[in-house]
N, C-alpha and C positions, 0 to 999 in steps of 0.2 A: 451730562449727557450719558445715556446709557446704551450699552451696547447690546447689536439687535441679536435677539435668540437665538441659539444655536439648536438648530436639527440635527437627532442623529438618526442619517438612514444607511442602512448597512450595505454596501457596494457586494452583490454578487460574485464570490469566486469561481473563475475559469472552470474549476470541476461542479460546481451548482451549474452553472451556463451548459454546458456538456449535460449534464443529468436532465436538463430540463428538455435539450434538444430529445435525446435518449426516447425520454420519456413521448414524446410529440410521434416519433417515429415508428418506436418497435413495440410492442405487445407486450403487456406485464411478463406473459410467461417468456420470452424471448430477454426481457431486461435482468429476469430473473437469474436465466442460463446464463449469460453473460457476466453478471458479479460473481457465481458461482464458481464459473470458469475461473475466472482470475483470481478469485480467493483460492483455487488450485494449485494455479501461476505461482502465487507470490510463498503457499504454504510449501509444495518443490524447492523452491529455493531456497527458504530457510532450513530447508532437511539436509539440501546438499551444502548446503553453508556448514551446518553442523558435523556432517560427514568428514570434509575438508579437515573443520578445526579437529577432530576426533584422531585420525588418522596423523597430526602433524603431532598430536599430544603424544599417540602409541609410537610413533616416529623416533620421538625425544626419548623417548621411556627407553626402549631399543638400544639404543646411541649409546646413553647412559649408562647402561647395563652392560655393556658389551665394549666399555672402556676402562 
C-alpha cells in the first residue's frame, strides 16, 4: 500500500496576512511612508542601544581608572 502524496503549501505568516491587508487598504506611497517610518523606529533604537552600551563601557573605563 502506498502512501498518499504529500503537498507542500506554505501556511501564510501573520505579518504576510498584515501586509496583504496593508496592501488592500492604504496607497503604495502611504505603505511606503509607513515602512519608512518604522525602519526609523527600529534604526533609534538601535542608536540608543548603542549609546547605553557606550556610556556603560566609558562608565567602567572611569571606575577603573580612578581606583
Amino acid at each position: 500500500m502506498q502512501a498518499a502524496p504529500v503537498r507542500a503549501t506554505a501556511i501564510p505568516t501573520f505579518t504576510d496576512a498584515l501586509r496583504a491587508v496593508e496592501s488592500l487598504l492604504l496607497s503604495s506611497g502611504q505603505r511606503t511612508a509607513r515602512r519608512n517610518a518604522w525602519t526609523s523606529v527600529l534604526e533609534d533604537r538601535r542608536r540608543a542601544k548603542d549609546r547605553v552600551e557606550a556610556q556603560r563601557v566609558l562608565d567602567e573605563a572611569v571606575a577603573t581608572r580612578t581606583s
